[in-house]
Structure formats: structure tokens, C-alpha cells
C-alpha positions as CSV (number, residue, x, y, z in Angstrom):
1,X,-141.5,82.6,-4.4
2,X,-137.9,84.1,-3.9
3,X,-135.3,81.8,-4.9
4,X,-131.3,82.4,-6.1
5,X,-130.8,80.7,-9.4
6,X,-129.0,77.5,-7.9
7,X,-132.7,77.1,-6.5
8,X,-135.2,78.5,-8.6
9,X,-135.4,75.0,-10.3
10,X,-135.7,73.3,-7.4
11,X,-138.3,75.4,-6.1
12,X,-140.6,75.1,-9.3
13,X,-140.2,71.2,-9.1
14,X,-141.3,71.5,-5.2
15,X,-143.9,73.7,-5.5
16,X,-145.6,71.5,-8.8
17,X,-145.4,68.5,-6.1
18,X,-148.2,70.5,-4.2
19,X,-149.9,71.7,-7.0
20,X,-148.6,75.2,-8.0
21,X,-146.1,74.3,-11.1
22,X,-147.0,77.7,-12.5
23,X,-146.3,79.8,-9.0
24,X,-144.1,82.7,-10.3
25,X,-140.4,82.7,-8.7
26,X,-138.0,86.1,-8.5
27,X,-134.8,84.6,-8.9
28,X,-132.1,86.8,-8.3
29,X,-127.4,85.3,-8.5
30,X,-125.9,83.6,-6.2
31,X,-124.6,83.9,-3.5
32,X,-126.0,86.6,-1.1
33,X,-124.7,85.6,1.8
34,X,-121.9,88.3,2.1
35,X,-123.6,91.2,0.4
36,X,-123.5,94.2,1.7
37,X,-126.9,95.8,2.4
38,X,-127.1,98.6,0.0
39,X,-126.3,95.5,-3.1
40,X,-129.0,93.9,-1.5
41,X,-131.1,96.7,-2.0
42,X,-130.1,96.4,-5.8
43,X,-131.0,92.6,-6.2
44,X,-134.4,93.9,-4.6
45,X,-135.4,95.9,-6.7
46,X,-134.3,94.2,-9.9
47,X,-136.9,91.6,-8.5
48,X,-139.6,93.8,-8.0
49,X,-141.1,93.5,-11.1
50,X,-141.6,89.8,-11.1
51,X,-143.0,89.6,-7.0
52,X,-145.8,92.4,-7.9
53,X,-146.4,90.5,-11.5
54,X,-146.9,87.1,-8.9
55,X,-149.2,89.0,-6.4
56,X,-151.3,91.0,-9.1
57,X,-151.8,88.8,-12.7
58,X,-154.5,86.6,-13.0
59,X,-153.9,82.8,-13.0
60,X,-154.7,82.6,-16.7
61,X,-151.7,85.2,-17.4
62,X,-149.4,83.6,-15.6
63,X,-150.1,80.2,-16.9
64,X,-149.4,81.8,-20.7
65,X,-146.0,83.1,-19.7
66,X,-144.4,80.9,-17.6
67,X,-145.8,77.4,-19.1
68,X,-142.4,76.5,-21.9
69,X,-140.7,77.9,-18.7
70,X,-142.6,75.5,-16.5
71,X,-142.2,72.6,-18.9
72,X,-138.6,72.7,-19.2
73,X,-137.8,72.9,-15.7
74,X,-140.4,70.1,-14.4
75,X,-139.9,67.4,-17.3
76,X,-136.0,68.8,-18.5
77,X,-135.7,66.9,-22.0
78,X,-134.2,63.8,-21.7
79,X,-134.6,62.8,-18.1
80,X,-136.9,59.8,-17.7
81,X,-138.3,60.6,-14.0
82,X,-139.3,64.1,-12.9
83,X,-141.6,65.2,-10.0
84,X,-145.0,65.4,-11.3
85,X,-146.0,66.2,-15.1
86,X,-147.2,69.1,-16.1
């Protein structure tokens, strides 16, 4: 998943309501609306890294790395309701 980080949180607590709290998300500042091309070509690559690590580690990987990650952002500490535990 791509996401800016005003939405990256959302995202994880969307995709964990259909079963993929552990999907990996390149988040890259917001806003991009007004960039110009060749800065969008920066925020790109800086998020290269993370889409090939998503396409190419094995579930078992990503689970290790991202689950305090996960955690925090699906069941923040102390808020009652949340989406779906993890």
C-alpha cells in the first residue's frame, strides 16, 4: 500500500478490517498535491525500498517487523474501541 502519513494509519486500520493488519505501507509527507514532477520523483524513490520489501519478503518477515508497528496503530494505548484486534 502507498499512503502519505495523514493516512498511513488509516490505511493499516482498513486493511486489518479485511484481514491484512500486517500489509506493508510506503508512506511518504504530506501533501503532494502541488509537487512538481521531478520532487515526486524524489518521494519515489525514497519509497522504493519499502514497495520491493512488500512485493518480495515472506509473510513470516514481514509479520516480525512491522507487528509493535501494527499493534500501536490498530489498538493505540488508551483507546477503548479500535477496528479489529490484532
Amino acid at each position: 500500500m502507498i499512503a502519505t502519513d495523514s493516512f498511513n494509519v488509516f490505511g493499516r486500520r482498513i486493511a486489518s478490517t479485511v484481514g491484512c493488519p500486517y500489509a506493508v505501507i510506503a508512506v511518504t509527507p504530506n501533501p503532494i498535491r502541488q509537487l512538481e514532477p521531478e520532487a515526486i520523483r524524489a518521494r519515489v524513490a525514497a519509497m522504493l525500498p519499502a514497495i520491493v520489501e512488500g512485493l518480495t519478503l515472506p509473510p513470516a518477515e514481514i509479520l516480525l517487523r512491522t507487528k509493535d508497528q501494527v499493534r500501536l496503530e490498530i489498538r493505540p494505548s488508551g483507546i477503548v474501541r479500535s477496528s479489529t484486534p490484532v
